[in-house]
N, C-alpha and C positions, 0 to 999 in steps of 0.2 A: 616707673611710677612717678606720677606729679603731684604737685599739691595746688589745688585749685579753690579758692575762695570766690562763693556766688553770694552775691546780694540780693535782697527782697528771694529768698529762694524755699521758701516755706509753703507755697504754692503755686499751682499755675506753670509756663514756660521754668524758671527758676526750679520749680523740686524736678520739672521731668529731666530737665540739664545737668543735677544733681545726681539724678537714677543713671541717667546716660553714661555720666564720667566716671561714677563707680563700679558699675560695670567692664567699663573698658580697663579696670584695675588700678584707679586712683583716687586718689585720697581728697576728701573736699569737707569744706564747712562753708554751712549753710550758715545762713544770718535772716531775719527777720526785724521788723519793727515789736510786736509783740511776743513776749516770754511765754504763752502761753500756747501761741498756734507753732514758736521755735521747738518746744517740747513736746508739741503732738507729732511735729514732721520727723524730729530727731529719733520718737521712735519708732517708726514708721520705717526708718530708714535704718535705722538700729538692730529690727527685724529681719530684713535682709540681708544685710552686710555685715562683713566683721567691725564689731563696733572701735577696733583701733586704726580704721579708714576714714569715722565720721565724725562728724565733729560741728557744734552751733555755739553762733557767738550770735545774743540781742542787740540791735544796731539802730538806730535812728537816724539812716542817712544822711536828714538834712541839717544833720547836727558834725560837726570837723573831728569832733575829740570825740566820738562812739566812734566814726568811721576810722580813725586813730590807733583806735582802741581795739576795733575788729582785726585790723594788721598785728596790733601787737600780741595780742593772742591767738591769732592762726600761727605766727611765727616760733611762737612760744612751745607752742604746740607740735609742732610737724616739722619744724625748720624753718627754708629759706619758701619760699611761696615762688611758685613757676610760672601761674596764670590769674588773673583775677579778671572777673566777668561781673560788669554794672548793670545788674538787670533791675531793679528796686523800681518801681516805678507805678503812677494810679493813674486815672481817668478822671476829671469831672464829671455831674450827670448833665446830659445830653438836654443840655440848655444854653440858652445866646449867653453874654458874659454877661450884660444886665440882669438877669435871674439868677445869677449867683453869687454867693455869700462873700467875702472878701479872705472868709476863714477858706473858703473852699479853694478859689483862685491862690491863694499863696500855699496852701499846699501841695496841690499838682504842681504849682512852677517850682515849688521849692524842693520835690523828692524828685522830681525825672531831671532838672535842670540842675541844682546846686545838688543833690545826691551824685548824680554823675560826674558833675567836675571836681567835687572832693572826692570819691574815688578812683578818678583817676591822678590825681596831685598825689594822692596819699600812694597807691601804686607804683608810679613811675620813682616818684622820690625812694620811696624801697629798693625797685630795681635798679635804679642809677647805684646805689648801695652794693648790693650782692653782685650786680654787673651784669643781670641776664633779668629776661621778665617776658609778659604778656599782658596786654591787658583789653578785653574786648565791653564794646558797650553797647549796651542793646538800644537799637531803635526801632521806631514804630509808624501810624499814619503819621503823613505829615511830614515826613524824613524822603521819601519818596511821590510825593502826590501834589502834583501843581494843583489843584482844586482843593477849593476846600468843603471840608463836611460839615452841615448844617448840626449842631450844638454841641461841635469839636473844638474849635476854635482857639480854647485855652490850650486843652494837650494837644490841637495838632501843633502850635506854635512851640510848643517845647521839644517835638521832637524834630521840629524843619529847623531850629535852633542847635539843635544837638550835632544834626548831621554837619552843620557849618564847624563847627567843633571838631567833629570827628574826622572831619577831611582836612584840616589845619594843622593838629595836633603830630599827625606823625612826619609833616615837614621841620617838626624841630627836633624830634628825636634823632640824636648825631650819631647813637652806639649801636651798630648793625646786631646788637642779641638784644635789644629792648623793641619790641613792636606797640603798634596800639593799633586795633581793627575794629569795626564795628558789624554787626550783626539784625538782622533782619529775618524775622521767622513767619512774617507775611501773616495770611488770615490764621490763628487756633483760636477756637472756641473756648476759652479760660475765662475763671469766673469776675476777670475787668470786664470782656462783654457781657454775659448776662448779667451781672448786677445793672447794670442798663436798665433793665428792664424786672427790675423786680416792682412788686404790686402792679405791676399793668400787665395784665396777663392776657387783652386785646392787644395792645401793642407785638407782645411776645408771638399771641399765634400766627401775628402777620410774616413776621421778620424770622422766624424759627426755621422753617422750609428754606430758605435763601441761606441763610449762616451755615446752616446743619452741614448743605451742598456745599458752597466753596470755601469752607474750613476744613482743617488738615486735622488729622491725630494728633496730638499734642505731644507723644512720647515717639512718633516718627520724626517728626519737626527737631527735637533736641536730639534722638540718634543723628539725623543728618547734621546739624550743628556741632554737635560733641568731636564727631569724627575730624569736621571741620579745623575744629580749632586745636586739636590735638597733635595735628598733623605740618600745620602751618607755621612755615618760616618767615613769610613775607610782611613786610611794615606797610601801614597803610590798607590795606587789604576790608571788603567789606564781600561779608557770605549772609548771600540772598535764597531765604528757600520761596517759591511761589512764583509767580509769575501768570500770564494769562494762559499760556499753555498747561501749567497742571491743572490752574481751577477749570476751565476745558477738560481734560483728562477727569477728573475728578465728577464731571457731573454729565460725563458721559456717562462713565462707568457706575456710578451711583443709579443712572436713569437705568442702565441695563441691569442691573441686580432686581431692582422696582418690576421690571418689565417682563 
C-alpha cells in the first residue's frame, strides 16, 4: 500500500487517478482549489472506499505555503508520502492573448506553471528527507505539439514550458530512490474541454462529433496511468497514453459500432 497525494484531483483526469489508485489498494488525498467541490468529491469517494484510504486537504497551488501546507497534512495523516502527482491545472478561453483579461493570463500561467514547480520543490524537498519519493507531473498540449493551436497560446506555452522542466529536473536528482516523471494522457474529454464551449452551442455541435471520436474514457486513461506509475522505478521516465494509432483504432472501432 502507498500513499499518494493528487493535486487539482476533485475532478476530471485527477478524481479518475484518484479512483484508479484506490482501487489498486492505496491510500490518497485529494486536494482541490475550492472547499466545497473538495467535499463533494471526498464523498463521492468516501462512498466507495474505506474512508481510512481517503483523505482531502484545500490547496491553492499557486500559493507555496497551501502547497506546504498540503504535504504537512497528507504527512500528518498517513505518514511518510510515496508518490505525489501535479495534476492542478486550467485552460484559458480559446482566445488570441489580446482578448484576454490580465486576471485570466496570470492565472493559467500561475496554476499549470508556478503550481507545478512548487509542487515539485515541495515533494522532492520531502523526499530528499524520508530518502525515497515519486513525484509525477502532468503535462498537456503543447508539451508534445510543434504547432501551435489557434486561441491556445497561453496554456499551450505553459505546458511546452513545463516539459522543458520536466526533462531537466531529473538530471539533478542524485539519489537513485527519488524519481521525477512526467505524464501525458493525451485527448479525455473532461470538463477543461467542454467548458470551451459553454454558451456556444453552434460551436459545440460542430466540434462534438470529432472530440466525442478521438477522446479516450477518462477512467481508462488513469487505469493505464495508475498502473504506470505504481509500478515504475525508473528517473526521468515520461508515460504517454494516445498516439495516432489509438485515435485510429478508436475511430475505426467507433465507425464500426455506428455502422
Amino acid at each position: 500500500m502507498k500513499t499518494i497525494v493528487i493535486t487539482g484531483s476533485t475532478r476530471g483526469i485527477g478524481f479518475a487517478l484518484a479512483k484508479a489508485l484506490l482501487n489498486k489498494g492505496n491510500r490518497v488525498v485529494i486536494s482541490g482549489r475550492k472547499k466545497d467541490s473538495l467535499e463533494k468529491a471526498l464523498k463521492l469517494l468516501s462512498d466507495d472506499y474505506p474512508v481510512e484510504s481517503v483523505a482531502g486537504f484545500a490547496c491553492d497551488v499557486r500559493e507555496f505555503n497551501q502547497v506546504q501546507a498540503l504535504w504537512n497534512y497528507s504527512t500528518e495523516k498517513f505518514g511518510n508520502i510515496d508518490i505525489w502527482i501535479n495534476n492542478a491545472g486550467i485552460s484559458n478561453r480559446q482566445n488570441p492573448p489580446w482578448a484576454l483579461s490580465e486576471t485570466e493570463i496570470r492565472s493559467v500561467i500561475e496554476t499549470n506553471m508556478l503550481g507545478e514547480i512548487f509542487g515539485a520543490k515541495v515533494a522532492l524537498t520531502g523526499f530528499l528527507n524520508q530518502g525515497y519519493g515519486a513525484v509525477y507531473n502532468l503535462e498537456g498540449m503543447g508539451a508534445q505539439r510543434r504547432r501551435g493551436v489557434k486561441g491556445l497560446s497561453i496554456y499551450g506555452a505553459t505546458k511546452a514550458g513545463l516539459r522543458y522542466f520536466n526533462d531537466s529536473v531529473p538530471l539533478e536528482i542524485e539519489n537513485d530512490r527519488i524519481i521525477l516523471g512526467a505524464i501525458q494522457p493525451g485527448m479525455v474529454l473532461t470538463d477543461m474541454v467542454t467548458s470551451q464551449y459553454e454558451g456556444k452551442s453552434e460551436e459545440w455541435d460542430k466540434v462534438k462529433g470529432i472530440l466525442t471520436t478521438i477522446s479516450e474514457d477518462v477512467d481508462i486513461v488513469a487505469e493505464w496511468l495508475a498502473d504506470k506509475i505504481i509500478k515504475n522505478k525508473k528517473n526521468g521516465v515520461r508515460f504517454t497514453y494516445g498516439g495516432m494509432l489509438r485515435i485510429i483504432f478508436r475511430m475505426i472501432f467507433k465507425k464500426s459500432k455506428i455502422t
